[in-house]
Wavefront OBJ file of the C-alpha trace (Angstrom):
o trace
v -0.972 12.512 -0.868
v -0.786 8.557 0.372
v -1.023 5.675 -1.945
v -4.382 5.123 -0.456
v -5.489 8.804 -1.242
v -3.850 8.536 -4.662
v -5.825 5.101 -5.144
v -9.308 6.062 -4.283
v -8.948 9.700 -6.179
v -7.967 7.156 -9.185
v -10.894 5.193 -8.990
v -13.118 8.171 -8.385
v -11.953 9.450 -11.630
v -12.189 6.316 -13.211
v -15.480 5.570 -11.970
v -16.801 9.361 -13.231
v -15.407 8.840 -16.391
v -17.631 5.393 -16.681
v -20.498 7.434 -15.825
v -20.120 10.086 -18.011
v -19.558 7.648 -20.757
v -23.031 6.264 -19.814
v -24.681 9.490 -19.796
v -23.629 10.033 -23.313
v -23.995 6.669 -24.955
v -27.074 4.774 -24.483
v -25.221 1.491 -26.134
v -22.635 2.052 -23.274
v -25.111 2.344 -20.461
v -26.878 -1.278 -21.573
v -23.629 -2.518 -21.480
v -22.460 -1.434 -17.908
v -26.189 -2.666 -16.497
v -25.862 -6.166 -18.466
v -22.429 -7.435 -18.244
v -20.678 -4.627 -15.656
v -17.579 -7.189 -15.207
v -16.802 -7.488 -18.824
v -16.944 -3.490 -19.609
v -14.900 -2.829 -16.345
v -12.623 -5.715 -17.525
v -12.374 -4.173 -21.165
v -11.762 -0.281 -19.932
v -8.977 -1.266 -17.876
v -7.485 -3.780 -19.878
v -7.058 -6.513 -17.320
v -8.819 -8.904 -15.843
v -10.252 -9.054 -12.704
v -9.935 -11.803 -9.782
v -12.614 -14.552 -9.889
v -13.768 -13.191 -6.557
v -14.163 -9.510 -7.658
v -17.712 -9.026 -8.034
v -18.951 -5.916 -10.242
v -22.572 -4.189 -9.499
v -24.177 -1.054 -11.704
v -27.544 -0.045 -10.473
v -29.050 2.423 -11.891
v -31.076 4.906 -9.507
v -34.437 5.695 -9.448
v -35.692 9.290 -8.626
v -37.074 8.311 -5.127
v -33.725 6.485 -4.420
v -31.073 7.238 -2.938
v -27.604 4.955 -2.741
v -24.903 5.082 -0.591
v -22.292 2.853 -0.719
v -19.531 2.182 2.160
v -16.217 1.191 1.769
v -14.795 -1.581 3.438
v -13.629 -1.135 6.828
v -10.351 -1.433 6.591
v -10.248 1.199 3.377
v -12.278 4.160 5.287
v -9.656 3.868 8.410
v -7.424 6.149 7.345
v -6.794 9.870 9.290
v -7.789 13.340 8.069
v -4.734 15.508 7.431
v -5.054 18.793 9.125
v -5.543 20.624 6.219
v -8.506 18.593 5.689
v -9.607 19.595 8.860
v -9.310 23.297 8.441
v -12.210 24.088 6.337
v -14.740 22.182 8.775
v -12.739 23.214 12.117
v -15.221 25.023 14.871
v -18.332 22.835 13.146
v -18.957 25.153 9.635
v -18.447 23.940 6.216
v -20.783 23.032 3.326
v -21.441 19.774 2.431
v -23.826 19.351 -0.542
v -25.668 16.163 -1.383
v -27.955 16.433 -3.998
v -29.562 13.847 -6.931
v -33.283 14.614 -8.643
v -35.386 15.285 -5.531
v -32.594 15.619 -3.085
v -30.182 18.842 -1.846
v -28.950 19.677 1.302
v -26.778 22.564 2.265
v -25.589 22.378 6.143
l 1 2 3 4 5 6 7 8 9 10 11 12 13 14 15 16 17 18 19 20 21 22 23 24 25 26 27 28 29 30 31 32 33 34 35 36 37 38 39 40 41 42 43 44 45 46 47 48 49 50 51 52 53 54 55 56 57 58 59 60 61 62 63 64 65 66 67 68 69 70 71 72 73 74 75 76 77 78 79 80 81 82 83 84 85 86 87 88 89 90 91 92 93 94 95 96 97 98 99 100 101 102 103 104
């Protein structure tokens, strides 16, 4: 696994921790919509850069978010055992939120 793999696996975690949290605790979720710096700043124990800007939106059930990453982060290669399971166009991918779910 690269440092970038490691890294975005990390937040991923991270980030579906935070959301579980918010599932749970109804104090918590307030807190992530109202001040989302300060709790990200708290759980990690640091403090972010001044330029580091911190969204939560919480999604409707007609909505649907996707969110890109930067360029230069979504640049890296597949390995070919990533490939493998998708190789010769089958695979399952699986989207799916309150009204949405797609199997393809």
């Amino acid at each position: 696994m690269t440092d970038v793999d490691q890294a975005l696996t990390s937040r991923k975690e991270f980030e579906a921790n935070l959301v579980s949290r918010a599932l749970k605790d109804d104090t918590f979720r307030q807190q992530l919509l109202d001040d989302p710096r300060n709790v990200l700043q708290q759980e990690l124990g640091a403090t972010l850069p001044a330029d580091v800007e911190v969204k939560v939106v919480e999604e409707a059930p007609n909505t649907v978010y996707l969110v890109l990453p930067p360029k230069e982060a979504g640049s890296t290669e597949l390995s070919d055992a990533d490939l493998e399971p998708v190789a010769g166009g089958t695979g399952v991918l699986t989207l799916s939120c309150s009204f949405f779910s797609c199997t393809c």
